[in-house]
C-alpha positions, -999 to +999 in steps of 0.1 A: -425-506+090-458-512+108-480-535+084-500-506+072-494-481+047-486-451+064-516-430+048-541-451+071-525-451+105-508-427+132-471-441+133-456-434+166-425-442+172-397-448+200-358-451+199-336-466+222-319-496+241-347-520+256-339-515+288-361-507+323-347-472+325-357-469+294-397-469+306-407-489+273-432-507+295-447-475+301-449-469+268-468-501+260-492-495+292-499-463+279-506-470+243-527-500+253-549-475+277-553-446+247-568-472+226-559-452+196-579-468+170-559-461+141-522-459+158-493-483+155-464-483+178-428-490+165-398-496+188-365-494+174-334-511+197-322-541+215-318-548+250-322-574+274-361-560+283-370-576+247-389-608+260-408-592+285-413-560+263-432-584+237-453-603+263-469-568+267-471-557+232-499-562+218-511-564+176-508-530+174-471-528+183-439-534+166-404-542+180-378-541+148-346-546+168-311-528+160-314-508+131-281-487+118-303-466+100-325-456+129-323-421+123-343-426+087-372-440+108-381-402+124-395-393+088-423-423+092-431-413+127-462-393+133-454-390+168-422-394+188-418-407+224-391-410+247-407-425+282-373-427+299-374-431+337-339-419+337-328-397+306-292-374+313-295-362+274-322-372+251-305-373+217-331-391+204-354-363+215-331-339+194-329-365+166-369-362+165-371-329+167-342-328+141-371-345+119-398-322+122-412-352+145-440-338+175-425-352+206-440-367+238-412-373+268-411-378+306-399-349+325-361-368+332-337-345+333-323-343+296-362-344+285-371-319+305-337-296+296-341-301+261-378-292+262-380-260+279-365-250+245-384-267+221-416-274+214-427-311+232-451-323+260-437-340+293-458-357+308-443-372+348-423-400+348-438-436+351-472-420+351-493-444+325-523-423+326-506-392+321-491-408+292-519-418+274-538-388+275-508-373+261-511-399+236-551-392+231-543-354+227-512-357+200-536-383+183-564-359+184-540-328+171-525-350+140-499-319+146-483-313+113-442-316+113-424-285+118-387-270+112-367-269+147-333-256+146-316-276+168-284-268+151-271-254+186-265-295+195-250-310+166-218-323+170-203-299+155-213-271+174-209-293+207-172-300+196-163-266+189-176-252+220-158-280+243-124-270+222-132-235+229-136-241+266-107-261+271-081-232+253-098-209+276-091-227+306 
């Protein structure tokens, strides 16, 4: 996954379409600036960002593309990110989370939402130095995974409260 074994290094990990909104570029600023000595930085998706995404990834960094089996990826991540300039939801937060994965996210709205009830640092949107001290400290930490019950937004749950809704109304 990231051209180490994952004993020796501090995987952290991101999900999501390569696009601007998606502040990747952030991302790879940010990591750049923590100079994490030990760290590697997977991106998982496709998007049209892609070319200019890998012009500022550096040796440290990996971009795998599409993968159907994203989801598996959260049990090699150390550390999640989600550096979205605009975020409505955050499932990938929730997917993280889902994993036992610490998670690092700008305060968009979904990221925000979804972490003033579970654990997670938000650190402001776009803000590179903000992010890589946020970086520094979870690298610092080495924060051990932990259960989060986010049972309450599986789809599921979600269905069966929209159907609820809509025989009530």
């Amino acid at each position: 996954l990231l051209g180490q074994p994952f004993d020796d290094v501090v995987a952290i990990g991101g999900v999501g379409r390569l696009a601007h909104s998606k502040g990747w570029d952030v991302l790879l600023r940010a990591f750049a600036q923590a100079a994490l000595p030990d760290a590697r930085l997977a991106l998982i998706g496709e998007g049209r960002e892609r070319g200019r995404l890998q012009k500022l990834a550096g040796p440290r960094v990996r971009l795998l593309g599409f993968r159907p089996d994203a989801k598996d990826y959260y049990q090699a991540f150390d550390l999640f990110v989600c550096p979205s300039r605009r975020e409505p939801m955050g499932r990938v937060i929730l997917e993280a989370l889902d994993a036992g994965v610490p998670v690092v996210a700008a305060d968009a709205a979904g990221p925000k939402e979804i972490l003033a009830e579970y654990p997670g640092e938000l650190v402001p949107v776009g803000d590179v130095p903000a992010l890589a001290a946020a970086l520094r400290r979870a690298w610092q930490a080495r924060a051990e995974r932990r259960a989060v019950d986010v049972s309450a937004h599986h789809l599921e749950q979600v269905s069966e409260e929209m159907i609820a809704l809509y025989r009530e109304v």
